[in-house]
C-alpha positions in Angstrom: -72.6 226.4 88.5 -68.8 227.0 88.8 -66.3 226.5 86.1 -65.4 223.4 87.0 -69.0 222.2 86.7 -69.5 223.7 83.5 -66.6 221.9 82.1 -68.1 218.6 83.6 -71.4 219.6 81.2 -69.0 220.1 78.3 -67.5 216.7 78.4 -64.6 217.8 80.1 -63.4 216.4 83.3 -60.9 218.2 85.6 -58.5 216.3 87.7 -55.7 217.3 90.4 -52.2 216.7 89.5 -50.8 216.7 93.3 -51.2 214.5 96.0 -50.1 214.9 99.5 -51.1 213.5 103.2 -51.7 216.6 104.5 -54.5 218.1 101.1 -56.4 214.6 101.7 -55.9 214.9 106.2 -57.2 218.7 106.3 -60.1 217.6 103.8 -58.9 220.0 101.2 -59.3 217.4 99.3 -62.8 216.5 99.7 -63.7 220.3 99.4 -62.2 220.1 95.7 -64.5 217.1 95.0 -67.4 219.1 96.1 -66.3 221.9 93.7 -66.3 219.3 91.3 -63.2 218.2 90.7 -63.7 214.1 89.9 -60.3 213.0 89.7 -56.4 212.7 91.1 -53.5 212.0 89.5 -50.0 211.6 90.7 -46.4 211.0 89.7 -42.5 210.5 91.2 -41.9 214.3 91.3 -45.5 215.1 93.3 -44.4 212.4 95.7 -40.8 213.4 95.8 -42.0 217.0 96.8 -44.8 215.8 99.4 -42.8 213.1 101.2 -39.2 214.9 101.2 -40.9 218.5 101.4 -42.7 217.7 104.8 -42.9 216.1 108.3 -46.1 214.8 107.3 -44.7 211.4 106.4 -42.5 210.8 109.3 -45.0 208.7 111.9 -45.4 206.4 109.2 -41.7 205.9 108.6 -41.0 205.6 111.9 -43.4 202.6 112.3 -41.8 201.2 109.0 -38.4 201.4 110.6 -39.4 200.0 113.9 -40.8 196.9 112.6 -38.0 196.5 110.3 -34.6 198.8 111.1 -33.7 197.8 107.4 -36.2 198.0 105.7 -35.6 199.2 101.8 -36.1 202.5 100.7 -37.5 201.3 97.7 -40.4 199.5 99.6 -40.9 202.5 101.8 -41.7 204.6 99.1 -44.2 201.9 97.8 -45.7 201.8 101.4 -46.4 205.3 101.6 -47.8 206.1 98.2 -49.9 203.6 98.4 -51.6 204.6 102.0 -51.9 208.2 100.1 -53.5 206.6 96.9 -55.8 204.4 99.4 -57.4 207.6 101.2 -57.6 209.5 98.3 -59.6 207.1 96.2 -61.8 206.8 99.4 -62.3 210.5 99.1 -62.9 210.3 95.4 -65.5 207.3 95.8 -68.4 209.5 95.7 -67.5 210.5 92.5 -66.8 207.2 90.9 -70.3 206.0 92.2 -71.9 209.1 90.6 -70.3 208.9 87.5 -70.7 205.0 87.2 -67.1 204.7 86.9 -66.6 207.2 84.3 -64.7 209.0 86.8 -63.0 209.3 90.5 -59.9 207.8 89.7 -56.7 207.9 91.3 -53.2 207.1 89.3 -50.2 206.0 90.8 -47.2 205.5 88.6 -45.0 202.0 88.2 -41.5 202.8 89.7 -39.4 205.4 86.6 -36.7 202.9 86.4 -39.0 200.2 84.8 -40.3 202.5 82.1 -38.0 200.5 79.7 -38.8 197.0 81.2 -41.9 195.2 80.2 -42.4 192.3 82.1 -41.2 194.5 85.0 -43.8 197.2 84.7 -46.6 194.8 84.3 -44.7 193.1 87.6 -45.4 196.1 89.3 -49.1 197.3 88.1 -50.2 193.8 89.6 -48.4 194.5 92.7 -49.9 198.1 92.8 -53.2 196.7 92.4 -53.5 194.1 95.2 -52.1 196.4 97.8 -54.7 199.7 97.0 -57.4 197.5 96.2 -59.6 199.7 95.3 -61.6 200.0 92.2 -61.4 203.3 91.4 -57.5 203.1 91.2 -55.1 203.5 87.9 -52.0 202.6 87.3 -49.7 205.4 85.5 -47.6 203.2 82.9 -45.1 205.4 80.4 -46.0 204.9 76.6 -42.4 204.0 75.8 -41.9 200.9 73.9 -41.7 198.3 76.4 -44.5 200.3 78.0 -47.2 199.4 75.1 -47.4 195.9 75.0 -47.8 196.1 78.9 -51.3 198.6 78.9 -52.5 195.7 76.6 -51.9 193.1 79.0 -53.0 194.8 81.7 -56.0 196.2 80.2 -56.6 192.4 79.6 -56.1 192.0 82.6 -59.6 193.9 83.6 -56.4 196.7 85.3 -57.6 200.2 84.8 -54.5 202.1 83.2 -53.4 205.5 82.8 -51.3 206.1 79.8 -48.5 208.6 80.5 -46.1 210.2 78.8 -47.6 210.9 75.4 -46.2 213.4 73.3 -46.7 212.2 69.6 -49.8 211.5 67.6 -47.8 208.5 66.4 -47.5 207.3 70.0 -50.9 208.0 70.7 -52.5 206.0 68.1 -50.5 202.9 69.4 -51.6 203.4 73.1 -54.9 203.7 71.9 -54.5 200.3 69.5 -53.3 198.8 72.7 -56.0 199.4 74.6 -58.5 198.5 72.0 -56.5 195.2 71.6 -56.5 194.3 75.3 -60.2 194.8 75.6 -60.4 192.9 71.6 -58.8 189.8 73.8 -61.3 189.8 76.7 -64.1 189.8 74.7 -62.9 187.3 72.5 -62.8 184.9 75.9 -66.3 186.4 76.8 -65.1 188.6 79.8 -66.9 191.7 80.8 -65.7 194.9 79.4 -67.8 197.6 81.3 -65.3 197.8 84.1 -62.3 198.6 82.9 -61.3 202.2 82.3 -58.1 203.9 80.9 -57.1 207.9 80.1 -54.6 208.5 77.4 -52.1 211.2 79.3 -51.0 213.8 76.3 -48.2 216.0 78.0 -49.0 219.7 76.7 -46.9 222.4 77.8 -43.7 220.8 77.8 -44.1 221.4 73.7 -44.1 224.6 74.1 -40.9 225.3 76.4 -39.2 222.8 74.0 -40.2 224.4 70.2 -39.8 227.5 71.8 -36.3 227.3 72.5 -35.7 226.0 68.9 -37.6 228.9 67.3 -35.5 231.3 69.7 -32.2 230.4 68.0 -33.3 230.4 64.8 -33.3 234.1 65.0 -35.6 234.2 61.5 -38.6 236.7 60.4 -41.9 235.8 61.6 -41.0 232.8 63.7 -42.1 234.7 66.6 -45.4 234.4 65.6 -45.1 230.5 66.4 -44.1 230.8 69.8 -46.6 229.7 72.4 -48.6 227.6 69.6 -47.4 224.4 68.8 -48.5 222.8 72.1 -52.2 223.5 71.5 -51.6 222.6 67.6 -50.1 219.2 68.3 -53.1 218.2 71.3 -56.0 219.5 68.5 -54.4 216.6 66.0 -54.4 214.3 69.2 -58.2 215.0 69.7 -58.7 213.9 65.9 -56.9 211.1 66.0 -58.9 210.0 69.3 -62.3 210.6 67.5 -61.6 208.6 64.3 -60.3 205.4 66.4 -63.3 205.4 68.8 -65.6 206.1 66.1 -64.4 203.2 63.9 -66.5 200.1 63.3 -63.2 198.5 65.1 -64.6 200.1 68.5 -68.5 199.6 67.6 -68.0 196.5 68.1 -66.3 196.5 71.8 -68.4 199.6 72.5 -71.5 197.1 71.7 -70.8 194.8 74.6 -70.3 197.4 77.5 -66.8 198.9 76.2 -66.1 202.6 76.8 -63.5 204.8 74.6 -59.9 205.7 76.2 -60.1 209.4 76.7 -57.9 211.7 76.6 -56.0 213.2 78.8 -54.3 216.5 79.0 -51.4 216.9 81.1 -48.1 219.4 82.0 -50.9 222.0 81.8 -49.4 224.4 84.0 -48.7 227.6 81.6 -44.7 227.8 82.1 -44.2 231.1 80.0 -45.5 233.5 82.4 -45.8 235.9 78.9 -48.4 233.5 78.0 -51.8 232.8 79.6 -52.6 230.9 82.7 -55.4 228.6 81.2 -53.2 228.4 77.6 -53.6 225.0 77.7 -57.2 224.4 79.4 -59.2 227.1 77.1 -58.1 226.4 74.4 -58.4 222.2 74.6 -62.0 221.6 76.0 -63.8 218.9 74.4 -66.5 215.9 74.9 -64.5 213.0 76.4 -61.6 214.4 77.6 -60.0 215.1 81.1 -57.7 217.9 82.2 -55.4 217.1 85.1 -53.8 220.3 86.6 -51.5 221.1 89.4 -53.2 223.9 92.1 -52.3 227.2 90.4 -54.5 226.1 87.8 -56.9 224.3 89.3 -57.5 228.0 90.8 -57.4 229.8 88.3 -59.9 227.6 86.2 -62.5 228.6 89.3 -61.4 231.8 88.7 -62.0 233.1 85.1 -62.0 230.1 82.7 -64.3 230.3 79.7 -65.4 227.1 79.4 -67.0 226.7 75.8 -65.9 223.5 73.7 -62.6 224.6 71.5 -60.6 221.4 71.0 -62.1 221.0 67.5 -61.7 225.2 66.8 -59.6 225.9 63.9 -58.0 223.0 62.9 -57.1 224.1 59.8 -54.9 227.0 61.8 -53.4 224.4 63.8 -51.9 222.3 60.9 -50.7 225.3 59.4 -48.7 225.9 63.1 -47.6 222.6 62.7 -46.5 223.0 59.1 -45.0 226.0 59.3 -42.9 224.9 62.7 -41.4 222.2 60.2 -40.7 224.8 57.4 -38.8 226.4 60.3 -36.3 223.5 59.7 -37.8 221.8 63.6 -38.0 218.0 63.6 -41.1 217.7 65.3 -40.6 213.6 65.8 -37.0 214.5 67.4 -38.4 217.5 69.7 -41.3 214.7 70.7 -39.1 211.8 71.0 -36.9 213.6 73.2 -40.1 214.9 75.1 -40.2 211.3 76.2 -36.7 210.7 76.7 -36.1 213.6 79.2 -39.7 212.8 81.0 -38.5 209.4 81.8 -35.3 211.1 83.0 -37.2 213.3 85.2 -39.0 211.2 87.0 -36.1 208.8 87.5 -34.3 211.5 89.4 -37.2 212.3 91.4 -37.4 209.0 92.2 -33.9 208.5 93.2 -33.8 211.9 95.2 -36.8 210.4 97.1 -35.0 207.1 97.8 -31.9 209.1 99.3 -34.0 211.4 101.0 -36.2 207.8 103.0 -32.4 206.2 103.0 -31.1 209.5 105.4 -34.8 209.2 107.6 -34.1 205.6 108.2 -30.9 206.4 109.6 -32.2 208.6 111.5 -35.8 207.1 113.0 -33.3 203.8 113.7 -31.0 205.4 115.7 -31.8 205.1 119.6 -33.7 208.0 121.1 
């Protein structure tokens, strides 16, 4: 067995954090899902990076233009993530069949600019859903506010959903409630709950770069010892917090009539410090129930020399005494998250907008005359 199959045994599933025409065209791709990689998940700065970083695209924009000169930008976007998301969940449908939906899936995110925008975002995830039509989809909503009473909904929907943008404990515990609520409301009507699947995206490494920083300037004895640590401390407290809702009697019940738990996911689990270990934040976060979505220098170097044993639950006492000591620091943990959120929204925004110029500048150009 590879690593990534040995993580699989271990409760751990590893997903792809990039998407692009030409990985899923070449069948790179479908080589990953034979190494064992049972999942894809995407989001405005992948696409931004695939569609704007390549020529790859351009046949299908041109056929846009031509049957419509002005067409939006906004829409064109649309139109072309979905077509990727389409073949990639084709690709990944071996993988959904095996797992009997546990996994396979395929997320796609709700446009940035409606992060703040209920009624909008749930707008969209219905719109997203007819158009892939595939069941093996998931639709990436941010866990902001406006966000949570929209995975509720859409979870009540029967929508699969991918949580993103988690950074707190706080703000995980009310995803999770929401999803526990939506499927609470379908079996209250008597609707089938063995369908609908949802991952909890817990944003990792961008702790780090964050607390970091703050430690830096504090220019105290021994805070150097906490560099590189609270990431990993703050996930560990996530993984409780995930066990004692889907363990509660609350869940029993759903779990009873077909329901299956939320898991977890880890993501930004690219190791950003290059002082600091490749597979920081895959190692040292494997546990039953979980996934870990990573982008392709880790994906590689997980095949390469992880040492998958199960470490999530490891010395939790250590990790509160990370987290307490970070706060005797004098670092507001709640700010440092809640900006977290703040500047991921931000940054996917401007992704999303440099993507929109980039399709507004190749409409121009495909609807001039040759």
């Amino acid at each position: 067995m590879n690593n990534l199959q040995k993580l699989e045994q271990l409760g751990q599933s590893i997903w792809y954090d990039n998407i692009s025409r030409g990985v899923i065209l070449k069948g790179e791709l479908k080589k990953m899902v034979d190494e064992g990689c049972l999942g894809v998940t995407s989001n405005p700065t992948i696409f931004d990076k695939a569609i704007s970083g390549s020529a790859e695209y351009d046949s299908q924009i041109k056929e846009l233009v031509g049957a419509n000169p002005h067409v939006d930008a906004a829409q064109m976007i649309q139109s072309l993530m979905v077509k990727d998301i389409q073949m990639a969940c084709d690709v990944l449908k071996t993988v959904f069949d095996r797992t009997k939906g546990r996994d396979g899936y395929v997320s796609i995110e709700v446009t940035p600019g409606k992060a703040r925008d209920t009624q909008a975002t749930m707008e969209e995830v219905r719109e997203l859903w007819t158009k892939v039509n595939r069941k093996n989809l998931m639709v990436k909503i941010p866990a902001t506010n406006e966000g949570l009473p929209a995975v509720e909904q859409m979870i009540y929907e029967g929508k699969n959903i991918n949580v993103t943008l988690i950074f707190s404990v706080e703000r995980y515990r009310q995803v999770a409630n929401a999803y526990v609520a939506g499927l609470e409301r379908r079996a209250k009507e008597g609707k089938p709950l063995d369908h609908v699947a949802s991952v909890a995206s817990v944003f990792v490494s961008r702790i780090d770069t964050l607390v970091d920083d703050l430690l830096a300037k504090k220019d105290a004895n021994g805070l150097k010892s906490l560099m590189g640590k609270a990431a990993v401390a703050n996930t560990k407290m996530v993984y409780l917090a995930f066990k004692e809702i889907f363990n509660s009697t609350r869940f029993a019940a759903l779990k009873a009539k077909g329901a299956v738990v939320q898991r977890p996911l880890w993501g930004s689990t690219g190791t950003k410090n290059p002082a600091y270990s490749d597979l920081l934040y895959v190692d040292t976060l494997i546990g039953p129930h979980t996934v870990n979505t990573v982008p392709p220098p880790t994906y590689t170097a997980i095949l390469d020399h992880s040492k998958p044993a199960l470490t999530v639950e490891s010395d939790l006492d250590g990790a509160r005494k990370v987290l307490s000591d970070i706060a005797g620091a004098g670092i507001d943990m709640k700010w440092v998250l809640q900006k977290l959120e703040d500047d991921g929204v931000a940054a996917f925004e401007k992704s999303f907008d440099g993507l929109y110029k980039n399709l507004v500048g190749k409409r121009a150009q495909f609807a001039r005359p040759a």
